[in-house]
N, C-alpha and C positions, 0 to 999 in steps of 0.2 A: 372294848367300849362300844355300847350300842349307838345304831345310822343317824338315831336321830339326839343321844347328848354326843358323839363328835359334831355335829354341825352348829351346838350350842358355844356362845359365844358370854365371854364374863364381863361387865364395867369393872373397872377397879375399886369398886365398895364389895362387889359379889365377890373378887379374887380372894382380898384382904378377909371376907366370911367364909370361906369355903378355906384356906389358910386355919384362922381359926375355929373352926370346926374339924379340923384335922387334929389341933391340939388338943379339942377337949376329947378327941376319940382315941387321943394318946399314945399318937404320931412324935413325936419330941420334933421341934422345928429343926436340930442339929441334921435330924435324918432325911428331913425335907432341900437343909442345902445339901448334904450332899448330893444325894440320887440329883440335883438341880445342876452341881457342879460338874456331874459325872456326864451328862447329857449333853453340859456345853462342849467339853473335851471329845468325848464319842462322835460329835456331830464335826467338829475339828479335824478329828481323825479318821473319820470316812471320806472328808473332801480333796485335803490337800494332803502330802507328802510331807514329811520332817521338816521343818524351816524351820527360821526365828520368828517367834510370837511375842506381840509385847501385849500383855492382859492389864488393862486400864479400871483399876476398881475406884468406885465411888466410897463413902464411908457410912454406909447402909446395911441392908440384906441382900442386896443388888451385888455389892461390892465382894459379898462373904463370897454368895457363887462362886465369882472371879478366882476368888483366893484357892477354892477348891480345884477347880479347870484347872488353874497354873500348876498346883501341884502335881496336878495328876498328867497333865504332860510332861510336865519336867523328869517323875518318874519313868516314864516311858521315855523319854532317850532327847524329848525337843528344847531349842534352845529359848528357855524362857524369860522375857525379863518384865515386871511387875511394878508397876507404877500408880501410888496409892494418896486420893487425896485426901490430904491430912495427916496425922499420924497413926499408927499401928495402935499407939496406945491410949486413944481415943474413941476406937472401935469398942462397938458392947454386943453383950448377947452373945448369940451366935457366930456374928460374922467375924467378933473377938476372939473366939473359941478357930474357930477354922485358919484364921491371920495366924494363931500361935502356934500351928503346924506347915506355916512356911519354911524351908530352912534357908532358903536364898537370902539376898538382899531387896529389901524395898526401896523403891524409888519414887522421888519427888514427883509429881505429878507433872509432866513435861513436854513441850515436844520434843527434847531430843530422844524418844522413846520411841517418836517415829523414824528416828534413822535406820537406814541399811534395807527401807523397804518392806518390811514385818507385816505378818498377816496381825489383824490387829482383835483383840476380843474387847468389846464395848462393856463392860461392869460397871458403869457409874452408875446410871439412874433406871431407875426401871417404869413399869407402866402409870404410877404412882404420879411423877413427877408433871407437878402445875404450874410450874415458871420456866423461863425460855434459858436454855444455857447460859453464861457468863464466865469473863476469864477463862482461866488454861482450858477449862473442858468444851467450850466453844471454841476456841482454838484450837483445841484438838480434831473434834469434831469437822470442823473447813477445811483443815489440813489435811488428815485422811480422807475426806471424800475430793479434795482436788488432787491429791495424790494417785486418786484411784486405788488405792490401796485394798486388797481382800480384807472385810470386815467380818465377826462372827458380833452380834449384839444378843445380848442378855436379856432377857424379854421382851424388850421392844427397844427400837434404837434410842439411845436417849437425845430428849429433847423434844421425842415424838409423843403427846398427848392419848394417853391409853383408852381413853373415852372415845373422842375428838377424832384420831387420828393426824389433826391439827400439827402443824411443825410448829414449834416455839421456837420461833428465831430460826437460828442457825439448830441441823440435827446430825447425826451418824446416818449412811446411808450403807446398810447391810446388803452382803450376798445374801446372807443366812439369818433367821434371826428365832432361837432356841425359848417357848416361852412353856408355861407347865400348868399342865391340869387341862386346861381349853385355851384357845386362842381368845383375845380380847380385842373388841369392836375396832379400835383403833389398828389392829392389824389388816382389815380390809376398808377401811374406808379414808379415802385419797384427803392428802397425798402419805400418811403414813405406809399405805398398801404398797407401795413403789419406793418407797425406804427400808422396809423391812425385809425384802427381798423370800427367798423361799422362806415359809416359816415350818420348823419343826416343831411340836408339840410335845411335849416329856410328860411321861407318865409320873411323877415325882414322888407317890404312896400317897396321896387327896382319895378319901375312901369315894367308891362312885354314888355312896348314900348321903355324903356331905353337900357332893354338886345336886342330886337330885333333889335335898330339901332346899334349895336355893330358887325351886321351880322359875329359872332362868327363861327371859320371852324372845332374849334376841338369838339369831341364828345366822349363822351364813345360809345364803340361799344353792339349795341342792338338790337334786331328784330326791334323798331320802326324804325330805320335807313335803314332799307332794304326789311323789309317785304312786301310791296306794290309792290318790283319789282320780288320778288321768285316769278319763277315758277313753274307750275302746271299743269297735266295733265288735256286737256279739251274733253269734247267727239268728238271733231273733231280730232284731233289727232291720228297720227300715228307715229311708232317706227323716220322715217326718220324728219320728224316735229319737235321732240324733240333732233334736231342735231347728230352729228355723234364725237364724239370723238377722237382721234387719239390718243396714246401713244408709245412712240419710248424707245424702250426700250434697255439693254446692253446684254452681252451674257449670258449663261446657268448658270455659277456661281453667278452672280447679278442681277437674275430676279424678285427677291421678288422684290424689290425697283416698280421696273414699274407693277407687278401683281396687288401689293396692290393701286397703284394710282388709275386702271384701273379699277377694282371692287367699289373704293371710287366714282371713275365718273357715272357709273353705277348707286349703290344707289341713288345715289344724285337726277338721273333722265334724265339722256342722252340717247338719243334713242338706242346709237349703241356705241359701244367703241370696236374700234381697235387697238393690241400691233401690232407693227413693230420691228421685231427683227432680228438680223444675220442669215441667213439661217441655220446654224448648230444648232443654240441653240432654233429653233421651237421646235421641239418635246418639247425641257422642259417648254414653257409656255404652249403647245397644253395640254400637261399631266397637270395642274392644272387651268385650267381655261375654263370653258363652256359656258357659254352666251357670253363672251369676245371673239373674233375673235381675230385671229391669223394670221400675212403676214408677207414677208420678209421687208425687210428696202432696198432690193436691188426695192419695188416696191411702196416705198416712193414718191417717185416723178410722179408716176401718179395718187395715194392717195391725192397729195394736188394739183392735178390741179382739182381734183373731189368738186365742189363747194358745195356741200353736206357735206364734210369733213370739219367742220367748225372751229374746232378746238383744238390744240395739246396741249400738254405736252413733253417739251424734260430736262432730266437731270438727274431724278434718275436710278442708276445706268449703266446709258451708258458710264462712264467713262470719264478722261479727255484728249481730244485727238483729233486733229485738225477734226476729223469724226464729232465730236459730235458740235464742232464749227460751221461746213457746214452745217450740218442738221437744227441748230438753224438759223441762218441766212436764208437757202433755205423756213421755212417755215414761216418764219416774211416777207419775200419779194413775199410770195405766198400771201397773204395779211390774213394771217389766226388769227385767236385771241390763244393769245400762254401766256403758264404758262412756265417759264423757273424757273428751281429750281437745287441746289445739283450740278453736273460736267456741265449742260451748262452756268450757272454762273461761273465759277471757269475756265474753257474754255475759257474765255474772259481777265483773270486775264491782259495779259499780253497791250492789247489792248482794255479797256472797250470802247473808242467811238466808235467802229465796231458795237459794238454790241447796245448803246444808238441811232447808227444814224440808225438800221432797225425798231428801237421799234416804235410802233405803238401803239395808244389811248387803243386799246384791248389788251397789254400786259403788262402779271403781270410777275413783279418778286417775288421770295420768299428766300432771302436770311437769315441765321443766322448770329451769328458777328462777323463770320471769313470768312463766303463766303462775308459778307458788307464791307469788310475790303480790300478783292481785289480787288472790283470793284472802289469802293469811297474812299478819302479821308477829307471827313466831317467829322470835330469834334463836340462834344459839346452830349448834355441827345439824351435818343432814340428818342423822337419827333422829334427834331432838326436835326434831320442825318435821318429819313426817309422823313419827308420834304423836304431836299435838296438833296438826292434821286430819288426823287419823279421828283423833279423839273428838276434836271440835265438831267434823262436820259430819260424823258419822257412819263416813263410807270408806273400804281401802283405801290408801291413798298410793301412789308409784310415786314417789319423786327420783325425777329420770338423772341420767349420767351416767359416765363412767362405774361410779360406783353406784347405781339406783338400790334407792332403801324402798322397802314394800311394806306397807305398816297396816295393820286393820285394830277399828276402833277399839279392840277391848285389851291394845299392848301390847299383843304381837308384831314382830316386827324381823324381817329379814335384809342383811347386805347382800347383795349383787355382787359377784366379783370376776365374771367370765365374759365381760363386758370389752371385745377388741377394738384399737380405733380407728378402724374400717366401718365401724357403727354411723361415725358422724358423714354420714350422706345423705341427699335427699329423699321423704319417703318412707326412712326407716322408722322412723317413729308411729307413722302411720299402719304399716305392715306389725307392730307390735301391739297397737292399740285393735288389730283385726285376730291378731294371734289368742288375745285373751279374748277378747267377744266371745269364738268359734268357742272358748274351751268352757265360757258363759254358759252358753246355746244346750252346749251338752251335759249343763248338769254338774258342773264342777265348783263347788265355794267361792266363793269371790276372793278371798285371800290366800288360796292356793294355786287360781286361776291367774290371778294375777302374779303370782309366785314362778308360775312355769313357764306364765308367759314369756318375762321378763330374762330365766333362765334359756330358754329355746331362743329363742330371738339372741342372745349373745352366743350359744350354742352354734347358730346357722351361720352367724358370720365368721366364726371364728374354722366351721370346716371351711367355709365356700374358699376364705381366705384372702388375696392381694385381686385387687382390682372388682369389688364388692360392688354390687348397686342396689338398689331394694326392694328389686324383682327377684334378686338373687334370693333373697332369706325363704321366701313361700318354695320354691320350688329346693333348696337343699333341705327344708326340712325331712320329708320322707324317711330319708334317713336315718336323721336322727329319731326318729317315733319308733321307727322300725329295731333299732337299738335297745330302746326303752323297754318296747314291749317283749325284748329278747330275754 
């Protein structure tokens, strides 16, 4: 599978399509469960040692799996026992066809199926599933995860919304969790991402000309998604080559905010990075920053008629206040590529088309889900509200977190998922809103920039490791570039 359909991710209408597209290419679905069920078992039996298994089917396609898994351990020597809701003889299609090659007994769907401690295979519901457990299988479900009990789940734990990633109610909360073809959105985006535990992928026989007419937009976010467009110092190159940076910063008391952006552009690899700040409170950036250049903000506006000055940062720490609104605006209409993050988002609160109608191809926003919350009113999971984000106001949008979706206007859109929670300190946000600037500066797309940014920034925290701060992330990057470009 080629860097960039593994990183591609299916909704459950694409699954269900690329499924049927398999049939019309004359795949028989019988041969799809099995290689499905063969994969749950294989994955079974690369982790644990011979035990009792109790495999939990639903009375679906979900549940046939199940039936296959069971058998095929049972064959191999383990002790299996199969607990099916509903009857055997209620079952159609397929998963009827696979049921009629159990030889065991079936069992009532129960929890005494949890006894003796069983690694448990979740087969009821798969990524499909739009309503919240009930009855025995939410019972089951609480049980094993209070149990702690080893789970393997069948395409996504059930309960867990395959879009969404959304827990409906009560869910299974997997070690493992075996899904086919591509992983599906709701496998990285919280809190499903932390229920599903490691996810295998199975190749199942899905021709790769099925997934590719499906011209799929969403992705997990990855180096293969960006790497080809990061920049690089080439020996032609000079400091001015590698763009010029601007950072507008607040006064003497909230200048860490724009310091640390400024030094994150910097690392990243911007030729030149300039803070623009209130004349009084120069000295306090002058006093902690050296390679970073220092001007007033009263000399702003012949900084960006300087076509050199390619582009900005305005929000951390400048405050909210019709200043910080003009600056934003004055340098979207200088036609420069701009990161607005923290007060010039929140600046707009009161009039976001002001500010969607200067934005331009080269600007990212980087809101969290309180600054998303003034500017938009989109409902519905994080995908779906940075997509129409994305869409509405015309520029990348980041909506930040754990799981940060990176979406740009015309549908594209990547999960975040290397995102540590050594992230949530002060500062960090700021140093990632500098990380994409610098990758701005140099020439890099806005929605790849923003793509790598977002990945390197969960990258640095996750080397730096335990006792993180947000000085930390500029200075372990190195590394990781140095990596990249290996």
């Amino acid at each position: 599978m080629s860097g960039a359909r593994a990183l591609a991710l299916f909704s459950v209408a694409e699954m269900y399509a690329a499924d049927a597209a398999a049939a019309k290419a004359g795949i028989p679905g019988l041969t799809l469960m099995e290689n499905a069920g063969r994969a749950v078992a294989d994955a079974v039996v690369r982790r644990w040692g011979a035990r009792p298994v109790s495999v939990l089917c639903g009375p679906g396609n979900n549940g046939g799996d199940g039936f296959v898994a069971a058998r095929l351990l049972a064959d191999a020597g383990w002790p299996v026992r199969l607990g099916l809701m509903g009857s055997r003889e209620r079952l159609k299609g397929d998963a009827a066809a696979v049921a009629a090659q159990w030889p065991h007994p079936v069992e009532p769907l129960d929890l005494a199926l949890l006894d003796g401690e069983p690694l448990v295979v979740d087969a009821l519901f798969g990524a499909g599933l739009a309503r919240p457990l009930e009855g025995v299988a939410l019972a089951l479900a609480g049980s094993s995860a209070g149990r702690r009990l080893p789970c393997v789940a069948v395409d996504i734990p059930s309960g867990i919304h395959g879009d969404t990633g959304a827990a409906l109610g009560g869910s299974f909360r997997a070690a493992v969790t075996v899904t086919f073809g591509l992983r599906k959105y709701g496998h990285l985006l919280l809190p499903g991402r932390e229920h599903a535990g490691d996810v295998v992928v199975a190749d199942i026989g899905i021709p790769a000309s099925a997934i590719d007419a499906l011209q799929l937009r969403v992705c997990e976010n990855a180096p293969a998604l960006w790497q080809p467009l990061l920049p690089g110092p080439s020996a032609a190159d000079h400091k001015y080559s590698r763009g010029h940076a601007l950072v507008v910063g607040g006064d003497g008391a909230r200048s860490g905010a724009a310091r640390l952006a400024a030094r994150a552009a910097l690392r990243v690899g911007a030729g030149l990075v300039t803070v623009h700040a209130p004349e009084d409170a120069i000295p306090v950036y002058a006093a902690q920053l050296t390679a970073v250049m220092v001007a007033s903000t009263a000399d702003l506006g012949t900084a960006l008629a300087d076509t050199r000055r390619n582009a900005v940062l305005i929000g951390p720490g400048c405050g909210v206040s019709p200043t910080t609104r003009a600056q934003a605006l004055r340098a979207l209409r200088a036609g420069k590529r701009c990161v607005l993050d923290a007060d010039a988002l929140t600046a707009f609160r009161d009039e976001p088309a002001a500010l969607f109608a200067a934005l331009t191809s080269g600007s990212v926003l980087t809101p969290h889900e309180g600054e998303y919350r003034r500017l938009f009113a989109h409902e519905g999971d994080k995908l779906a509200r940075a997509r129409a984000a994305a869409a509405e106001s015309g520029g990348v949008v980041v909506l930040k977190g754990a799981d940060s979706v990176i979406a740009a206007p015309d549908g594209r859109a990547a999960i975040n998922a290397n995102a540590p929670p050594t992230l949530a300190t002060a500062g960090s946000g700021d140093v990632l809103a500098g990380f994409i600037l610098g990758l701005l500066a140099q020439g890099m797309p806005a929605y790849e920039a923003a793509a790598a940014g977002v990945w390197l920034h969960g990258a640095a925290a996750t080397a730096f490791g335990p006792g993180l701060i947000a000085e930390d992330l500029a200075e372990t990057l190195p590394s990781l570039l140095r990596t990249l470009a290996g």
